[in-house]
MARTOR-664094 format. One record per residue (C-alpha): x, y, z. Coordinates in Angstrom, 1 decimal, padded with zeros to 4 digits. Example, Ala and Ser with C-alpha at 12.3 -4.5 7.8 and 13.67 -1.06 7.14 Angstrom:
2
       xx       yy       zz
    012.3   -004.5    007.8
    013.7   -001.1    007.1
***
This chain:
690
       xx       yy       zz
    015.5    015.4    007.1
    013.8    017.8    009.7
    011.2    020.5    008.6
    012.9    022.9    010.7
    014.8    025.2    008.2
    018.3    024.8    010.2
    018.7    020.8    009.4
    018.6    020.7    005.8
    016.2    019.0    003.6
    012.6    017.8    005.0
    010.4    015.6    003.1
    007.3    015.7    004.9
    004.9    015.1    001.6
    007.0    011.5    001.4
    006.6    010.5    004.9
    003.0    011.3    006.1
    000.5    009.2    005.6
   -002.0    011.3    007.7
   -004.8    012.3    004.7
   -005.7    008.8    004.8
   -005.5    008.5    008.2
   -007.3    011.5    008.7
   -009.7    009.9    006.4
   -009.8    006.8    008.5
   -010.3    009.2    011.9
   -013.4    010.9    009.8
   -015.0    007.8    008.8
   -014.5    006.1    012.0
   -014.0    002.4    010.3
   -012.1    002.9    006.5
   -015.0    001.3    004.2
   -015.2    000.7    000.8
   -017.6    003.1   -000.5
   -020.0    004.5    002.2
   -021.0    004.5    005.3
   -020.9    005.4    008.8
   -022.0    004.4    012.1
   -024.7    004.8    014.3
   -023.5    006.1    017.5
   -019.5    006.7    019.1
   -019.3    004.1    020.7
   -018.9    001.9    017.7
   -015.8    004.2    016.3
   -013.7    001.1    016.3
   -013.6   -001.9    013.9
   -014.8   -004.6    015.9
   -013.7   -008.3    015.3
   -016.6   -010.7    014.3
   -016.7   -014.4    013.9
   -017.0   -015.4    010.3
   -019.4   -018.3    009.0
   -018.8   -021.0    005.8
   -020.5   -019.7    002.5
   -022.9   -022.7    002.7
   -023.9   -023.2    006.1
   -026.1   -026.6    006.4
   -028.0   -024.4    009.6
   -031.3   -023.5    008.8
   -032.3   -020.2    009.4
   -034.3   -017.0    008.0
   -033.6   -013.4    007.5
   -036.7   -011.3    006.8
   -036.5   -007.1    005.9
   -038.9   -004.3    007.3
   -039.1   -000.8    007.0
   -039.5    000.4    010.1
   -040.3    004.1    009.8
   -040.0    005.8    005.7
   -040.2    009.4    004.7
   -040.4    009.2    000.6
   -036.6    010.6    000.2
   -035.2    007.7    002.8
   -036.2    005.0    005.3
   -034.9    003.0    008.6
   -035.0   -000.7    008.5
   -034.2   -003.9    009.8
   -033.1   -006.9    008.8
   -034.5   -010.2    011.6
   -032.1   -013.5    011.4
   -034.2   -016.3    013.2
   -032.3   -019.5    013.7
   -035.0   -022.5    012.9
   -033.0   -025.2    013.4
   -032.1   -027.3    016.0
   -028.4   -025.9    017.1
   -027.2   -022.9    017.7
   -025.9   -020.3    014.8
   -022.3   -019.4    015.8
   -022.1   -016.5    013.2
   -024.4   -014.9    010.2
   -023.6   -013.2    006.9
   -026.5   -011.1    005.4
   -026.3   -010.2    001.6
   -028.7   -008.2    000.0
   -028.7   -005.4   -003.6
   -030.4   -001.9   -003.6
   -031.4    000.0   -006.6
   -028.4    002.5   -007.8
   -030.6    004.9   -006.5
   -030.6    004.0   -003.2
   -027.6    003.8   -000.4
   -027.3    002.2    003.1
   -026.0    005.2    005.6
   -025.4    005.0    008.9
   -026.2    001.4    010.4
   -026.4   -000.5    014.0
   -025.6   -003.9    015.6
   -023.9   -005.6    011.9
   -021.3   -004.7    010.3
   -022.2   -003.7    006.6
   -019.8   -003.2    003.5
   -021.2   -002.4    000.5
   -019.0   -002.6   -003.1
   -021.1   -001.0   -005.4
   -025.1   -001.7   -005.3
   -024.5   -005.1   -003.6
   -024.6   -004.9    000.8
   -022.8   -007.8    003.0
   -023.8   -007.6    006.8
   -022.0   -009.2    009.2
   -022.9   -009.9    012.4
   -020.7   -008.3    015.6
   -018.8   -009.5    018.5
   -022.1   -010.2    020.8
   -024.8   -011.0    018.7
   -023.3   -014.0    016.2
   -024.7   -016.7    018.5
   -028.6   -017.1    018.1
   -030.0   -020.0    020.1
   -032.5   -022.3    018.0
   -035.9   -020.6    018.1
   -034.2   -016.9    018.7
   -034.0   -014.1    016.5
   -031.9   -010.9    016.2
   -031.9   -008.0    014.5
   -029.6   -005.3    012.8
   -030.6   -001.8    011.1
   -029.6    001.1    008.7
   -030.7    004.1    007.6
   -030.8    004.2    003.5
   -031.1    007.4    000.9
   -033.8    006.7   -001.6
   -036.6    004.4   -001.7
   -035.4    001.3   -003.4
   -036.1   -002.0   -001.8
   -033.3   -005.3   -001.5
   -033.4   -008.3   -004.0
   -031.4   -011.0   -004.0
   -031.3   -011.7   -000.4
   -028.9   -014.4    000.7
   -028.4   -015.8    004.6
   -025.1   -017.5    005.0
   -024.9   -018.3    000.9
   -028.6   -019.6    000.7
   -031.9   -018.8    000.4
   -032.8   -016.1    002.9
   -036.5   -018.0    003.3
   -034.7   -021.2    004.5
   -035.9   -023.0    001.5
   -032.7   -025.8    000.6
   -030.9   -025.2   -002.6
   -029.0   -027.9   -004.2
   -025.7   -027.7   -004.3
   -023.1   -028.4   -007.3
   -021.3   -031.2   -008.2
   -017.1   -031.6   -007.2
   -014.8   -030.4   -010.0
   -012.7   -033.1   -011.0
   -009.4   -033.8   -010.2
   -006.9   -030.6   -010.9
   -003.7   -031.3   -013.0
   -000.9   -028.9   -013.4
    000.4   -027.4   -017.0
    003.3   -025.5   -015.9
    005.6   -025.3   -012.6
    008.8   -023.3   -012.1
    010.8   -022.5   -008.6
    007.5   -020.0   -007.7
    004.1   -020.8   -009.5
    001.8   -023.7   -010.0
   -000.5   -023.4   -013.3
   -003.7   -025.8   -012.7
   -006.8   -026.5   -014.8
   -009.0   -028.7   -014.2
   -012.3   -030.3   -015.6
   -016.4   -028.5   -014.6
   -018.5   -029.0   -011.5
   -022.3   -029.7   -013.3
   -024.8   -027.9   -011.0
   -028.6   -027.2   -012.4
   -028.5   -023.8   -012.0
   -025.4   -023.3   -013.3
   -021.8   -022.8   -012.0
   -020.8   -019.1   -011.1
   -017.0   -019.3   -009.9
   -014.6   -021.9   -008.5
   -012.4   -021.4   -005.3
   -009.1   -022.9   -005.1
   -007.4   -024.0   -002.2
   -003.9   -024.7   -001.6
   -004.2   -026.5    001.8
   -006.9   -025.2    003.7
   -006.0   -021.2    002.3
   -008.6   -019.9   -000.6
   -006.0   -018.7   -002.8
   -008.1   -017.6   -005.5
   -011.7   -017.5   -007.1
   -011.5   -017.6   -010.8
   -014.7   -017.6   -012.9
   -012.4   -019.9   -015.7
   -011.1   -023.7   -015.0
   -007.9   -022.4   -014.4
   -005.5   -020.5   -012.0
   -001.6   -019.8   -011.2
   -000.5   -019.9   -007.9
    002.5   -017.7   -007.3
    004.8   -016.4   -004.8
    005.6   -020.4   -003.8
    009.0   -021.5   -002.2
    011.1   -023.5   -004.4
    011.7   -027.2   -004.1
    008.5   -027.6   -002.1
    005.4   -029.8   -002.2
    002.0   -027.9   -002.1
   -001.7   -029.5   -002.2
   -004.6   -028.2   -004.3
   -008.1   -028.6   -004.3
   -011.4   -027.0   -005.9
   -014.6   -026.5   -004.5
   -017.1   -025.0   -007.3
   -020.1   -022.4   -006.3
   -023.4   -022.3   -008.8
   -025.1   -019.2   -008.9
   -027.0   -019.0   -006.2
   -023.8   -018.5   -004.3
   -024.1   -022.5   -002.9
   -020.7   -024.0   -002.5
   -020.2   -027.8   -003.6
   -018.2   -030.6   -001.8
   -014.2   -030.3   -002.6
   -012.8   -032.0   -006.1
   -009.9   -034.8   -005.6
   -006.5   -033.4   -004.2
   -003.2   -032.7   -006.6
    000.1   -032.3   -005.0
    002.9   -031.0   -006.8
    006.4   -029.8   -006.1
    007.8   -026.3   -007.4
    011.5   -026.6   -009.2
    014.8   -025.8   -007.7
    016.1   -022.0   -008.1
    014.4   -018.6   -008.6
    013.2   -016.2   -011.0
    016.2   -013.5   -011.2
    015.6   -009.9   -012.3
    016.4   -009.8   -016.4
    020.3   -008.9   -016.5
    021.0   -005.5   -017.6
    017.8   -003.8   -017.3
    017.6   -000.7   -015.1
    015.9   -000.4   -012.0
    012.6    001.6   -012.6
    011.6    001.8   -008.4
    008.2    003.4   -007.8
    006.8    003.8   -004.3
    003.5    002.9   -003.8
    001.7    004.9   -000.6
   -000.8    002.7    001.8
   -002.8    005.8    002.3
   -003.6    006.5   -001.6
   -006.5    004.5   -001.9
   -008.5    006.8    000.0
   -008.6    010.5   -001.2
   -006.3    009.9   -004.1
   -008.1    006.7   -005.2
   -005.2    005.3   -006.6
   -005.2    001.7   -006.1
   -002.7   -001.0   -006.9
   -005.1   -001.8   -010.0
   -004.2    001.8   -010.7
   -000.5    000.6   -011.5
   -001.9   -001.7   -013.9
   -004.3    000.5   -015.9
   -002.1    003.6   -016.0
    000.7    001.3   -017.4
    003.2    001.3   -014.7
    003.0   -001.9   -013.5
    004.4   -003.0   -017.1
    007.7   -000.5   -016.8
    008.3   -001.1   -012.9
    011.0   -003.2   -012.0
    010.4   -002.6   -008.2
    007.6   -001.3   -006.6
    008.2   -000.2   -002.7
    004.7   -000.2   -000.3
    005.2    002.6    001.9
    005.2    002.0    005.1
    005.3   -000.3    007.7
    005.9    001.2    011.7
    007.8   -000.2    014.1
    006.4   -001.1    017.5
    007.3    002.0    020.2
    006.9   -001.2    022.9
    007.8   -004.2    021.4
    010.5   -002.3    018.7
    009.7   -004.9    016.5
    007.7   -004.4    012.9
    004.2   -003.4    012.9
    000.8   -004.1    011.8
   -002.6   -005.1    012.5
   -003.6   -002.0    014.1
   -005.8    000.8    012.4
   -004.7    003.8    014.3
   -004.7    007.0    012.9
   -001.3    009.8    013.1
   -001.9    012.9    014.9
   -002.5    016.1    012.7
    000.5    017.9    014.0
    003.3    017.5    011.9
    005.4    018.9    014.7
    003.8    016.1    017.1
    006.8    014.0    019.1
    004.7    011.6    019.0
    002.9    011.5    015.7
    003.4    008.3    014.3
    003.4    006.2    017.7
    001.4    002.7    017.3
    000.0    004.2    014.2
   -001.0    001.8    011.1
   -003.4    000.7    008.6
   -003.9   -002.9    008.9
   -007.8   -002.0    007.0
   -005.5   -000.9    003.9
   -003.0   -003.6    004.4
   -004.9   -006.6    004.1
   -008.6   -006.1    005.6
   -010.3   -004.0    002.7
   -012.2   -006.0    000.7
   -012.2   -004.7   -003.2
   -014.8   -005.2   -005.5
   -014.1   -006.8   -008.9
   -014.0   -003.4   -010.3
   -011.5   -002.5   -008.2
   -009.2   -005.6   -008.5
   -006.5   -006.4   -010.9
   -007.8   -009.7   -011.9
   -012.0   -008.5   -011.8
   -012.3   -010.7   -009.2
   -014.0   -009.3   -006.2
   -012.9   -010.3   -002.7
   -015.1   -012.6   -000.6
   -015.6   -011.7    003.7
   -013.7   -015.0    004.7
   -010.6   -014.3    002.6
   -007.2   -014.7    005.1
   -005.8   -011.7    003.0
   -007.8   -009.1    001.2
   -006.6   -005.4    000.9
   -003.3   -003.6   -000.9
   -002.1   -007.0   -000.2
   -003.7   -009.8   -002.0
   -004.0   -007.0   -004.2
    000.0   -007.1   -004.9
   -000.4   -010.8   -005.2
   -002.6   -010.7   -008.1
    000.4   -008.1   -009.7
    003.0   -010.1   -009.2
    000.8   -013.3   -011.0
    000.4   -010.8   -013.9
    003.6   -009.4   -014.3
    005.8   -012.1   -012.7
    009.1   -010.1   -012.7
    008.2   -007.4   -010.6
    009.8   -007.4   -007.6
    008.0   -005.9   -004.6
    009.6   -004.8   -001.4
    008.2   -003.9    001.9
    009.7   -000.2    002.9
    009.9    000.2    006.8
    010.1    004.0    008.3
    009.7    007.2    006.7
    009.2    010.2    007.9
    006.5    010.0    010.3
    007.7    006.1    011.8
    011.5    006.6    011.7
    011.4    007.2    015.8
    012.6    004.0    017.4
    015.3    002.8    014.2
    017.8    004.4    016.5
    016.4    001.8    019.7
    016.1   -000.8    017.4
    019.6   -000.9    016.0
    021.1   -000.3    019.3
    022.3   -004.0    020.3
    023.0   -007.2    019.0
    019.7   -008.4    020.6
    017.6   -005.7    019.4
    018.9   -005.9    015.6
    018.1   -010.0    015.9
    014.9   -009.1    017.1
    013.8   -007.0    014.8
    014.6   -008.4    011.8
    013.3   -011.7    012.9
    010.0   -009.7    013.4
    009.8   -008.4    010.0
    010.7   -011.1    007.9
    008.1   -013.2    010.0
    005.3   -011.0    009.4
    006.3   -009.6    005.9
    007.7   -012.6    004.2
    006.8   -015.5    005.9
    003.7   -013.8    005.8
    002.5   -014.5    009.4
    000.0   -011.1    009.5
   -001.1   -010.4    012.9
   -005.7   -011.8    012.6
   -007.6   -008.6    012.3
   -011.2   -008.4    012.0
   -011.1   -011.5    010.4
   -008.2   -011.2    008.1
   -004.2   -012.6    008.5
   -003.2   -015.1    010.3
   -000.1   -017.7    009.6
    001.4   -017.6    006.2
   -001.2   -015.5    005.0
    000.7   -013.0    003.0
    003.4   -015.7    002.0
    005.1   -014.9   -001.1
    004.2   -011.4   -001.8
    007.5   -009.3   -000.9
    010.6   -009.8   -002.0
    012.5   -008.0    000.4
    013.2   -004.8    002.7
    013.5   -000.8    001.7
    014.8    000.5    004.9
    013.6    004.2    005.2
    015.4    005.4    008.0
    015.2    009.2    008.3
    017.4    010.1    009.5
    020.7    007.9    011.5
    022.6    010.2    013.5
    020.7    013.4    012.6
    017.6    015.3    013.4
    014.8    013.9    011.1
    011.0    014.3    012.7
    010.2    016.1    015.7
    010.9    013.5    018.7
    013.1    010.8    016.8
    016.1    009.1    019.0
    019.1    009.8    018.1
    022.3    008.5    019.2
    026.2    008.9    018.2
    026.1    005.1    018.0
    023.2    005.5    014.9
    025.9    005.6    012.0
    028.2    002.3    013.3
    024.5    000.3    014.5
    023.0    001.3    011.2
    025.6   -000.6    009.0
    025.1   -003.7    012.0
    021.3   -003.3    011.3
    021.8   -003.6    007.3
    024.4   -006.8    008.2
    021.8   -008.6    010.0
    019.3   -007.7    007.7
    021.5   -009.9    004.9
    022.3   -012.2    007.6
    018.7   -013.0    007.8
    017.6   -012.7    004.5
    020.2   -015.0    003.2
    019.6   -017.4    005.8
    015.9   -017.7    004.7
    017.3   -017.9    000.7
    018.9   -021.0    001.5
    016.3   -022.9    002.5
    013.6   -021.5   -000.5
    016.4   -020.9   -003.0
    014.9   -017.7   -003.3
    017.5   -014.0   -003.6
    015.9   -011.5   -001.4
    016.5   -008.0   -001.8
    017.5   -005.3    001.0
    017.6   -001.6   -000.1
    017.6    001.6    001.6
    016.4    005.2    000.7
    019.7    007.3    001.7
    019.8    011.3    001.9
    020.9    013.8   -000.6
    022.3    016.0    001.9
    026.6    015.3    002.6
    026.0    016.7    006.2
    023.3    013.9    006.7
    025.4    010.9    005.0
    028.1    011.6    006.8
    026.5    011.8    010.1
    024.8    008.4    009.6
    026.1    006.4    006.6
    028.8    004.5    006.0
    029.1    004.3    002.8
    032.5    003.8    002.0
    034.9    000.8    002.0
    034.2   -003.1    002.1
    032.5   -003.2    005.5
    029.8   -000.1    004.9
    026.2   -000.6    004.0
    026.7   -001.1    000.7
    028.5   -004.7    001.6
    024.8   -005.4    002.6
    022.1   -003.9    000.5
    021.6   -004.3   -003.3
    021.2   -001.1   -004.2
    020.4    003.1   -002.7
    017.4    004.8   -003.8
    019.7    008.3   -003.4
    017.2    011.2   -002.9
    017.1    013.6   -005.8
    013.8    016.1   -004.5
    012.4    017.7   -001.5
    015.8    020.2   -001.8
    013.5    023.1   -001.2
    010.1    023.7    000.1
    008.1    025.7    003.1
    006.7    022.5    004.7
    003.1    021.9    005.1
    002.8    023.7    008.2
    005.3    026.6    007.0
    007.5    025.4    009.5
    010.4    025.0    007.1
    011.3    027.4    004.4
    008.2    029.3    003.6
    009.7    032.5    002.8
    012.1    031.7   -000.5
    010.8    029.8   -003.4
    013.8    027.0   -004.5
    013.7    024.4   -006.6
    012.9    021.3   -005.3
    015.0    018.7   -007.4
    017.5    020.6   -009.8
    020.0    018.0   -011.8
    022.7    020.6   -011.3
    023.8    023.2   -008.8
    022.1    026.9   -009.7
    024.9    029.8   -009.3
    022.4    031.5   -008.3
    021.0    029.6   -005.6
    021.1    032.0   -002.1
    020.9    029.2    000.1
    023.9    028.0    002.1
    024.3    024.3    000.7
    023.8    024.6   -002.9
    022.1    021.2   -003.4
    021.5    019.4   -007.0
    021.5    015.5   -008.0
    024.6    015.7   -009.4
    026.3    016.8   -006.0
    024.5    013.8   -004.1
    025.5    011.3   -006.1
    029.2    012.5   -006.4
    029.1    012.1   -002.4
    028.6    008.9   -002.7
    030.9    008.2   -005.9
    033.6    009.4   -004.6
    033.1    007.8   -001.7
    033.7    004.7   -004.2
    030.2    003.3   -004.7
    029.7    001.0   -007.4
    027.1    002.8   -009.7
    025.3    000.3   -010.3
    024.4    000.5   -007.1
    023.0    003.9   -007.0
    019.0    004.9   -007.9
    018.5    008.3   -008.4
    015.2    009.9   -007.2
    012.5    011.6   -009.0
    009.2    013.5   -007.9
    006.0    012.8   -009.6
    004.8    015.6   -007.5
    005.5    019.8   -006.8
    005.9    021.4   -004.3
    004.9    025.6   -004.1
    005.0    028.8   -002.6
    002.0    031.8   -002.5
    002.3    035.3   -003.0
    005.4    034.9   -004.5
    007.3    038.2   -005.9
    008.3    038.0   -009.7
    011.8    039.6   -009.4
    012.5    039.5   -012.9
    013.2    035.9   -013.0
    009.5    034.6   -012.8
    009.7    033.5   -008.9
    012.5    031.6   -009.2
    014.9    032.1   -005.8
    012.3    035.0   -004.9
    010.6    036.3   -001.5
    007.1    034.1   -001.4
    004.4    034.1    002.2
    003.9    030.5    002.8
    003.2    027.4    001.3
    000.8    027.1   -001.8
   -002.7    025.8   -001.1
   -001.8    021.6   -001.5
   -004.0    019.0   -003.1
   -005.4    018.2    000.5
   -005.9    020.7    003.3
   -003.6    018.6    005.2
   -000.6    019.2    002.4
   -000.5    022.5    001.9
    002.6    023.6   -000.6
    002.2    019.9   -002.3
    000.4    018.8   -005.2
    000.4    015.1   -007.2
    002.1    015.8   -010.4
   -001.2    015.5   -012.4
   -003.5    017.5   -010.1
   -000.7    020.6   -010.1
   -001.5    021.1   -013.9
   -005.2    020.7   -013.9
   -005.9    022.7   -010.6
   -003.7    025.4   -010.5
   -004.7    028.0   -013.2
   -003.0    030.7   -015.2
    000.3    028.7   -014.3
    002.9    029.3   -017.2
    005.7    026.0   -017.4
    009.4    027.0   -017.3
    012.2    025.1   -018.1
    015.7    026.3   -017.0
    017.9    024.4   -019.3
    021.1    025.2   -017.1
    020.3    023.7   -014.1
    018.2    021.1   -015.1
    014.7    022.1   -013.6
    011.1    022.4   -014.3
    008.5    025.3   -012.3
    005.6    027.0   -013.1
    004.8    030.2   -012.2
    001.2    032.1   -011.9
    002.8    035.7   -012.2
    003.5    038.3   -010.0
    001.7    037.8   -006.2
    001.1    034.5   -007.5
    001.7    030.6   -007.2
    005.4    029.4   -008.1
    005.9    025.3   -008.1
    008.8    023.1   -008.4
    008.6    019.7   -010.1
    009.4    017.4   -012.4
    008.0    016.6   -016.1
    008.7    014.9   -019.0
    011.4    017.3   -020.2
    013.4    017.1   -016.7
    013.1    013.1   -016.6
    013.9    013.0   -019.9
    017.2    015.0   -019.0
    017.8    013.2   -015.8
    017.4    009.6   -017.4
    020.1    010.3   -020.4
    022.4    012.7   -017.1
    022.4    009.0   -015.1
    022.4    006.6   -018.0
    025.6    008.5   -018.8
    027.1    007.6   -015.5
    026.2    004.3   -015.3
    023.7    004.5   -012.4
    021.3    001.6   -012.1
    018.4    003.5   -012.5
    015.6    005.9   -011.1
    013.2    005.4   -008.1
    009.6    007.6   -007.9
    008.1    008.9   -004.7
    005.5    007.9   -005.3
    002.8    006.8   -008.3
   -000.6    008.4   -007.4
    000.9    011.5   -008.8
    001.1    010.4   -012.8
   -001.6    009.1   -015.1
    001.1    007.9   -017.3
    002.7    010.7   -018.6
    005.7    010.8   -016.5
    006.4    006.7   -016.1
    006.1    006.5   -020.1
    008.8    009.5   -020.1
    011.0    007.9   -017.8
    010.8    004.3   -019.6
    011.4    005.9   -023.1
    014.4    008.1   -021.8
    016.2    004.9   -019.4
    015.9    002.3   -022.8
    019.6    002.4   -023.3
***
């Protein structure tokens, strides 16, 4: 899909990441709930060395105001090393009244979840000599004063704590092909015990505040090693409890026969202005009517062309950018953040020297809670489709860049970031590939290669995807699932799928999310069809539709059924978001096919003509819902001069869900969650229970 208006159907609201990452350029360094920094210079994260919770060094930290003007104050925090060898790192932790915040700060690197502040220290000062001192500063709103000090886990005065007791030794009570259950009996400690952490190896899997845990996401037939240290509450870690080793079972889980596919996409970037987390899933409900969730996107490497991460580089503003999504990422949202137990799915907060924190671990404590959710890495959209068409060029390059992603994604060897990743650190988590490429063989972003070899490399590329995939299978007796999100549009399938026959695409991937939206809209940038209001994902074609190719779900997914695709191999698309049009004439039919001047004001400034599903019915006022029962679509309409949207609701999932059910089509696929509060997930469960 291109947004020029010539090349069919663009889906630029799908594919660009760029409000969080022009969140991440504003904020210089993506944290949790605050702050800034001090001067430019510091506009990138910085790596620093990370030091044990319970460090045996002795040393001090001691807090000064340094200049306060009643509504705020600068201060400093001293760390003096008083032992007798040298600190090799520091970790500061320290609460402020709710009525006080740290601002911008200096030489540390502070994260704040909540009241509670952790300062680390930074690349150049984490070594203090015995008998030396440094110091770090912030600015803070409000006059409150830290409590609860703590230097490396201890007592920021250097007075010794004792520490508690080892657990004793862990047994298991359940194991199948991919989880451990343990328990196992209390640590005794004085003060009394807080939380335990649980290590398989030398990895913290977990810290639970119960004497239990399930370890999840395991290889099958494979021996693993447990330990438990306990912490008391002042944050003192004990010595480890005995070891347990214990082997999973033969086999994996499968996906309950007969169910469909319920596929919801969930966007890096919507943690940030849409503040929709993966805990989000869970307390909304979807998590619980998900069969697959897709986390959209990883990039591929413009140099290396193999998959990408551990970079926090923001996409350029301009959609129309060749260049716009070169080198870009979000490691920070991938695995970095740390979330607060508020925030997490299991209330348990993460801790600075967790080897995965972020979206990740975050889908790691989903999948332990709802254990039949699959979750699948997507690669491309949109704004990182560029270099497929390098990538699946040669024999070499396919090898290579498979290779890439399922060592990064599912062996889980994340490139180390400030801290974070490392080997095997995001093991277990995804269960496969969504392959977004947008689009083989056709125009799709401004700047994408193209070839006339796309359409044959693309069905190589899907073959040694399964190559691969089944090659890891057999040695964790584990099914691993490869899926694509294919085009509405004949003109595009055509030109880049091969979807027909025993040696097409299909002989490779499980199943198509087919796209069923984005058939009309002006483009954020009014760079696409900004003049003539259309709706946006109509079940059936509209006689009345002006436009050349008269597009509607039912004609995509007839391409491809006549084409002889199993249907149960076919996932039909659905918006939880609208897209709209200003200034739009009424022409006796309430805007619908009318003249319009550009796209709708959007939900950010970024996405003009696009609103979340949710945010369309609570921000746009006076707008009247219409349903046209003949083609199957949902719009609202402001009146005359006024806003006209295209989306779906209840009403048009409903109809959709029975329309695909009665074709025997696996199932329905939502781009993408932050949109719906519930509303639309519960509609599309009720109407998909056969």
């Amino acid at each position: 899909m291109s947004t020029g208006p010539s090349t069919g159907i663009p889906s630029p609201l799908r594919r660009l990441p760029h409000r969080a990452l022009a969140a991440l350029a504003a904020l210089l360094l993506p944290l949790a709930a605050l702050v800034g920094y001090a001067s430019p210079s510091q506009a990138t994260p910085l790596s620093h060395k990370p030091v044990a919770a319970a460090s045996t060094t002795s040393a001090t930290a001691v807090f000064a105001k340094t200049s306060d003007w009643g509504t705020g104050y600068q201060a400093a925090w001293t760390i003096k090393n008083t032992g007798t060898t040298a600190l090799t790192g520091w970790t500061v932790e320290w609460d402020l009244p709710a009525t006080t915040a740290v601002g911008s700060f200096w030489d540390a690197l502070i994260t704040g979840s909540g009241n509670h502040y952790t300062a680390r220290n930074r690349e150049y000062n984490g070594t203090v000599a015995p008998g030396a001192s440094v110091s770090f500063g912030f600015v803070a709103s409000g006059n409150g004063a830290p409590t609860g000090c703590r230097l490396d886990g201890g007592a920021c005065d250097g007075s010794s704590q004792d520490t508690p007791s080892a657990p004793g030794t862990p047994f298991s009570t359940a194991v199948t092909a991919d989880s451990v259950s343990l328990k196992w009996p209390a640590a005794t400690d004085a003060k009394g015990i807080k939380n335990y952490d649980v290590y398989r190896g030398s990895t913290k899997v977990a810290t639970v505040g119960k004497l239990a845990h399930t370890d999840t996401g395991l290889t099958a037939d494979t021996e693993y090693t447990y330990t438990v240290v306990a912490r008391n509450t002042a944050d003192r870690t004990g010595p480890a409890g005995p070891p347990l080793t214990v082997r999973t079972t033969r086999g994996g889980t499968p996906q309950p026969a007969g169910d469909r596919a319920k596929v919801g996409y969930f966007v890096q970037w919507g943690i940030y202005g849409r503040g929709y987390t993966v805990k989000s899933l869970d307390t909304t409900g979807a998590a619980a009517k998900l069969t697959h969730l897709n986390y959209a996107f990883s990039n591929i490497d413009p140099v290396n062309l193999t998959c990408l991460n551990g970079v926090t580089k923001a996409t350029t503003p301009n959609p129309q950018d060749p260049s716009q999504g070169d080198g870009a990422g979000d490691s920070w949202a991938d695995y970095e953040k740390g979330f607060g137990a508020g925030e997490s799915v299991d209330g348990t907060g993460d801790t600075w020297d967790q080897p995965l924190a972020g979206n990740f671990n975050q889908l790691k404590k989903l999948k332990a809670k709802y254990p039949n959710l699959k979750v699948l890495m997507s690669i491309g959209g949109w704004t990182y489709s560029k270099y497929f068409s390098d990538v699946a060029a040669t024999d070499a390059s396919r090898q290579k860049f498979v290779k890439s992603c399922i060592d990064m994604y599912l062996k889980g060897d994340l490139p180390v970031s400030n801290g974070r990743g490392g080997p095997g650190s995001a093991a277990g988590i995804f269960d496969g590939f969504d392959i977004d490429w947008e689009w083989p063989g056709s125009e799709g972003h401004a700047g994408n290669h193209v070839s006339k070899d796309d359409k044959a490399n693309n069905t190589l590329l899907f073959a040694e995807f399964r190559k691969q995939l089944d090659a890891l299978g057999s040695t964790t007796g584990r099914k691993y699932l490869l899926t694509a999100f294919t085009p509405a549009d004949p003109a595009k399938i055509a030109g880049g799928w091969e979807i027909g026959g025993k040696t097409g695409v299909f002989a490779s991937m499980d199943y198509a999310n087919v796209q069923g939206y984005d058939f009309h809209g002006s483009g954020s940038d009014n760079s696409w069809e900004p003049n003539l209001t259309g709706h946006q994902g109509n079940l059936y074609a509209d006689p009345k539709d002006p436009y050349a190719t008269k597009f509607s779900v039912e004609k995509a997914i007839g391409t491809y059924l006549d084409a002889g695709v199993d249907p149960r191999r076919l996932v039909v698309g659905l918006a939880f978001y609208g897209r709209g049009w200003q200034q739009v004439t009424d022409g006796g039919a309430h805007g619908v096919w009318q003249k319009a001047n550009g796209a709708a004001p959007g939900q950010f400034p970024e996405e003009a003509g696009t609103r979340g599903y949710d945010n369309l019915l609570a921000s746009v006022a006076n707008l009247t819902v219409h349903h046209d029962e003949n083609s199957v679509a949902t719009y609202g309409y402001t009146g005359d001069g006024g806003q006209w949207w295209s989306f779906d609701d209840a009403w048009s999932i409903g109809k959709k869900a029975a329309w695909l059910t009665s074709k025997n089509l696996l199932g329905a696929m939502i781009w993408e969650m932050s949109g719906d509060s519930g509303t639309l997930m519960t509609a599309l469960d009720n109407g998909l229970r056969d």
